[in-house]
N, C-alpha and C positions, 0 to 999 in steps of 0.2 A: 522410390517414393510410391506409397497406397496409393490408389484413386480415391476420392470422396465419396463416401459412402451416398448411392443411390437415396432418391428419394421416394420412399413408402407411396404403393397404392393408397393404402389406408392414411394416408396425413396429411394435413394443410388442406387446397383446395379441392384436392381429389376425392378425402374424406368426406366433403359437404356433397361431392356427386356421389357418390354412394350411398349417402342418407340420404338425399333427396330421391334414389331410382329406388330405394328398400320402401320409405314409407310410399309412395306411389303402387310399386307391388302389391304392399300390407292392404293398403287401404281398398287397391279392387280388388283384391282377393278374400275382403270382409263385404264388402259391397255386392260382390256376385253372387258368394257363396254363405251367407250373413244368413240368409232364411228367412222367414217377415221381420225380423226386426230392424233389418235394411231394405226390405223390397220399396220404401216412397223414394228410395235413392236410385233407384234403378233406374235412371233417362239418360237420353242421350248428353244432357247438359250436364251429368257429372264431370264428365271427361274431363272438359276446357276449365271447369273450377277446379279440380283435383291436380291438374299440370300446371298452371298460375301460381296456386302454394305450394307446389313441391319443386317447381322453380325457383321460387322464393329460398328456399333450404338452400339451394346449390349454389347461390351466390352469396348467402349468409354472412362469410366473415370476408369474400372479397372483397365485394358491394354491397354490405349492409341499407347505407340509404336506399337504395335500389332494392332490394331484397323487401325493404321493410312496404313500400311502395306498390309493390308486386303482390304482397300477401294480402293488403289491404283491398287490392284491388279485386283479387279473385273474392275475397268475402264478400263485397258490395255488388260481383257477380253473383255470386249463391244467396243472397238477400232478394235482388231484383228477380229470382229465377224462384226463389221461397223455398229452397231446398234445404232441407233438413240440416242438423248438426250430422257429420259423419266424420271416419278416422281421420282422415285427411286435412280436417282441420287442427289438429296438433302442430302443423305446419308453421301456425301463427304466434303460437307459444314458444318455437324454435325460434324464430324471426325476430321476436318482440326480444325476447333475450341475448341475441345476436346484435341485434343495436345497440343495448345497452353495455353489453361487452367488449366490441369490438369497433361501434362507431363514434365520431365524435361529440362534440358539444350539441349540433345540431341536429343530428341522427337522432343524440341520446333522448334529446329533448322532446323528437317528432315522436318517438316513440313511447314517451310517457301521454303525451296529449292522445296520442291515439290508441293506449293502450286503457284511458279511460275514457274516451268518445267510444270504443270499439268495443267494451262494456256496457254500456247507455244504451250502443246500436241492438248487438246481441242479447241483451237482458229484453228489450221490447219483441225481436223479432221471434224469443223461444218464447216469451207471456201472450203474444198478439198475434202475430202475422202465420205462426206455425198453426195454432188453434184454431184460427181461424179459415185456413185451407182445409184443414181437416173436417172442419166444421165441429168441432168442440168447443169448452168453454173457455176462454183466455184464463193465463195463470196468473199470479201474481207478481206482477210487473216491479216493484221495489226490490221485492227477493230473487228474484229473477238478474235484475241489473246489479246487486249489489254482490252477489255471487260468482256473475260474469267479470266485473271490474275485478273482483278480488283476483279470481284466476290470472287475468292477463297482466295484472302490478306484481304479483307474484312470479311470473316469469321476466318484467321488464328489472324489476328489484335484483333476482337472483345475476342476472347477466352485469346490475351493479355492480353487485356485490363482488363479482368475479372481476371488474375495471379495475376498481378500488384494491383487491389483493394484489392484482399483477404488478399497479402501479406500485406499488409498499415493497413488492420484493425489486421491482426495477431500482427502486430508491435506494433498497437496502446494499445490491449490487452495488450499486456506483457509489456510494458512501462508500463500500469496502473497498471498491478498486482506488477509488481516491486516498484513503488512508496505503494502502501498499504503494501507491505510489510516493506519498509523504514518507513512507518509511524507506524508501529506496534513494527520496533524496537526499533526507537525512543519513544513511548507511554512504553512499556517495561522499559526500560532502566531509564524516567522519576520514573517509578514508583520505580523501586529499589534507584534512589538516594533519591525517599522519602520519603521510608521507612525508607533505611540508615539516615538519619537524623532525622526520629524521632526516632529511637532507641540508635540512642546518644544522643540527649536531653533527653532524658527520662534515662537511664543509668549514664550517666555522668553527672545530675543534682542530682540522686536520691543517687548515689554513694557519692558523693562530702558531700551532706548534712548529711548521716551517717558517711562515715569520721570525721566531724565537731564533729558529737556528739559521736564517739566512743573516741574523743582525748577530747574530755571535761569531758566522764564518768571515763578516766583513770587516769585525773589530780583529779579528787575529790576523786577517790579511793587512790590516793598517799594520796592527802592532808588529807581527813578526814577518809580513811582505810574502806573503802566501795563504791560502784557503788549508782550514782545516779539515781533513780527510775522514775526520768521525761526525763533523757535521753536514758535510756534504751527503754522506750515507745515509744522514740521519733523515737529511729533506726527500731522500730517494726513496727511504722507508714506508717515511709516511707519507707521503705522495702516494705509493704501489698499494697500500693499507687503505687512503681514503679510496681511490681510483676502484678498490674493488669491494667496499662496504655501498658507493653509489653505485655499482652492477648490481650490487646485490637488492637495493632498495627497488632499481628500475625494475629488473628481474621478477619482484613480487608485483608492481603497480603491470606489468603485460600479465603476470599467471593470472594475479590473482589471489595467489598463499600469501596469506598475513604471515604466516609463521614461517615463513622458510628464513632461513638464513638471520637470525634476529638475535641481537646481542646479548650477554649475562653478565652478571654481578662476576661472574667467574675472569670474568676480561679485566677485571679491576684492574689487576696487579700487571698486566702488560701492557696497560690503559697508563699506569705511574711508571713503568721502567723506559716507557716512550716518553714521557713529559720530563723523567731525569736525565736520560739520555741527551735531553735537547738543552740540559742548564739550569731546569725548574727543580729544585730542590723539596719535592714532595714529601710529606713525614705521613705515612698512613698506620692507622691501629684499629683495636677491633675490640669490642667487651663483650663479655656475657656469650651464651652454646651459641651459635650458628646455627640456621635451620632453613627446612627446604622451602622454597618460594614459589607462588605459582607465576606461571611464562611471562604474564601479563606483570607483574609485580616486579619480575626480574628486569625484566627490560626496561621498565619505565624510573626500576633504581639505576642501571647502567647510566642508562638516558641523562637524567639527573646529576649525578655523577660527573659525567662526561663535561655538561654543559659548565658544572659549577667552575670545576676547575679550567677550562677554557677562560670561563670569566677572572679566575682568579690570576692566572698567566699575565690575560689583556690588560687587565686592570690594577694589577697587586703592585708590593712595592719590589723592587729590584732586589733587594737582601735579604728578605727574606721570603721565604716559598710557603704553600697556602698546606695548611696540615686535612687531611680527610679524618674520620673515624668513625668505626662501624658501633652501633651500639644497638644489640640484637635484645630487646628489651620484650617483658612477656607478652602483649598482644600486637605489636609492631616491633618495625625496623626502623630504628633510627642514623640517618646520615646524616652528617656535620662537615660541611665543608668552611674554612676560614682561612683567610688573608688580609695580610695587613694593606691598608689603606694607602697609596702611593702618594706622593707630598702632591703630585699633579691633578692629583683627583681620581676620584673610582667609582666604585658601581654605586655608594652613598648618592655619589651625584646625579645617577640616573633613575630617571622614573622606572618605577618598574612598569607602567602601564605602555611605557615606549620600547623598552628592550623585549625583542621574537626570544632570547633565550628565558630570560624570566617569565613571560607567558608561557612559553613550551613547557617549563619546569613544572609550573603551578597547572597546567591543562593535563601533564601524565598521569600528577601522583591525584587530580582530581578522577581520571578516569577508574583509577584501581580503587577509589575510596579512601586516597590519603589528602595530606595539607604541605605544601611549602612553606615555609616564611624563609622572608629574604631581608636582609638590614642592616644597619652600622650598628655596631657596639663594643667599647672600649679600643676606638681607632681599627677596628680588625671591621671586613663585610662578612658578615655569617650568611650562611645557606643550611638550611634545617626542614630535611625531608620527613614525614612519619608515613612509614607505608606500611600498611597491616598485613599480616603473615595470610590471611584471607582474603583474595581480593573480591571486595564487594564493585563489581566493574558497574560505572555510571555512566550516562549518555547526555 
């Protein structure tokens, strides 16, 4: 494993001590060597006003209240001391921005009050108090103030404006991580219902169909005083058949692969020589070209399929067996599963809102962009899948 990348001379709070010791340089280094148009700066009291605000800068986005505090303070010194405007006051215009960007409610706040108190101050002390050391004639004291407050709302505005972005993209952020999160629980949550469903199709088809043959090996052993040895194979079958369709389901829920190991319409036919094998007298047919299906389609006709005739086994009449047929019609595939109605009652009788296989049915062929219907008619329970040769996959 890397180390974590070092942190920059130049960034965070490092950055603010590096602006703060450049403009300190900039500024005596205009001050000394400035020529008359700095020589009234030349005293000794530059110094301690010139390190107050450029202290102010080095703590700018640590300690903004503080910073803001500081800069004010060193002005109120260069007022009391009457000392001219010089570079080093930009300092303040750093500061007034730094609150408004980086301090709070109460920071943000001190910082507008004082960034137009500190207009007011500095519009009188460059109209009055400078002219009047020099012994010249005062300037104009409105334009003076109203130019100064401009300056300094203009730098407290800007460091807004810069609060106001950050927050928007903060927002924007967390809005997206919370939507990927909604889509992870949703992609989650998809995935356990379909697991769940296929581990009841696979259980409760593979179940059903040993039942079928443990009650057929028990009537021959009444009738003829022994187990039948082709139904016994049969239950070992499909036992060894389910036992390894649930590896294969758990197998994806540890990888991960949706697709590995995942049934087809092509399993049909070994799907009815296991169901006739076990006494279920299956009649299956097929109309119209065959055509190729996508994965998603396949499997969730298999699915379908499977489930129907499960129900049709558990529920059907004893005499006769439930007919499948394929009918490969021009923009879907249609599957027909029917059996007749058993004198004891069948799937007529059951809610579809309460039977896990009729939802499973109706949630597959809704995902590929198909319809189930399920229902009694003329004594027979139909199942009637439409699944389109396209799957329009839906969530």
């Amino acid at each position: 494993m890397g180390r974590p990348p070092r942190p920059s001379l130049f960034s965070g709070p490092r950055a603010d001590l590096w602006l703060a010791a450049a403009l300190l340089l900039a500024s005596a280094a205009l001050v000394l060597w400035g020529g008359e148009s700095t020589a009234s700066l030349r005293s000794a009291w530059w110094l301690p006003v010139a390190l107050l605000q450029c202290a102010a800068v080095a703590v700018r986005r640590l300690l903004p209240g503080v910073a803001l505090a500081v800069a004010w303070l060193g002005a109120l010194l260069q007022v009391a001391l009457v000392q001219e405007v010089g570079p080093q006051n930009v300092a303040i215009l750093v500061v007034l921005y730094s609150a408004a960007a980086h301090g709070g409610r109460v920071t943000r706040a001190l910082g507008l009050v004082s960034a137009l108190a500190g207009g007011v101050l500095a519009g009188w002390f460059l109209a009055v108090a400078v002219p009047r050391a020099a012994g010249t004639q005062p300037g104009s004291v409105p334009f003076l103030i109203g130019l100064c407050a401009a300056i300094l709302l203009l730098a407290w505005g800007t460091g807004l404006l810069r609060a106001v972005s950050r927050r928007a993209m903060a927002d924007r952020l967390a809005a997206a991580a919370a939507a990927e999160r909604a889509r992870q629980a949703i992609a989650v949550e998809e995935e356990r219902a379909r697991i769940a469903r296929d581990m009841h199709d696979v259980v409760a088809h593979s179940l059903t169909v040993m039942i079928a043959q443990a009650e057929g090996a028990r009537l021959v052993a009444e009738t003829r005083g022994g187990a039948s040895p082709d139904a016994l194979n049969a239950i070992a079958n499909t036992g060894r058949t389910a036992l390894a369709e649930v590896r294969g389901v758990l197998a994806d829920l540890r990888s991960g692969d949706r697709d590995s190991a995942q049934p087809s319409l092509a399993r049909v036919d070994a799907l009815v020589a296991q169901l006739r094998a076990s006494g279920v007298p299956v009649a299956a047919s097929s109309s119209g070209e065959e055509r190729p299906l996508p994965a998603a389609v396949d499997v969730a006709g298999f699915r379908i399929v499977q489930e129907a005739l499960t129900n049709a086994v558990r529920h059907g009449s004893g005499s006769a067996g439930p007919t499948l047929h394929f009918e490969w019609a021009d923009g879907a595939l249609l599957l027909t599963v029917r059996n007749a109605l058993a004198s004891t009652g069948g799937p007529a009788e059951i809610a579809p809102a309460r039977g896990h296989g009729l939802i499973g049915m109706r949630e597959r062929a809704h995902v590929v962009g198909g319809t189930v219907v399920a229902g009694a008619e003329d004594g027979a329970f139909v199942v009637t899948a439409i699944l389109p040769y396209e799957s329009g996959e839906r969530t």
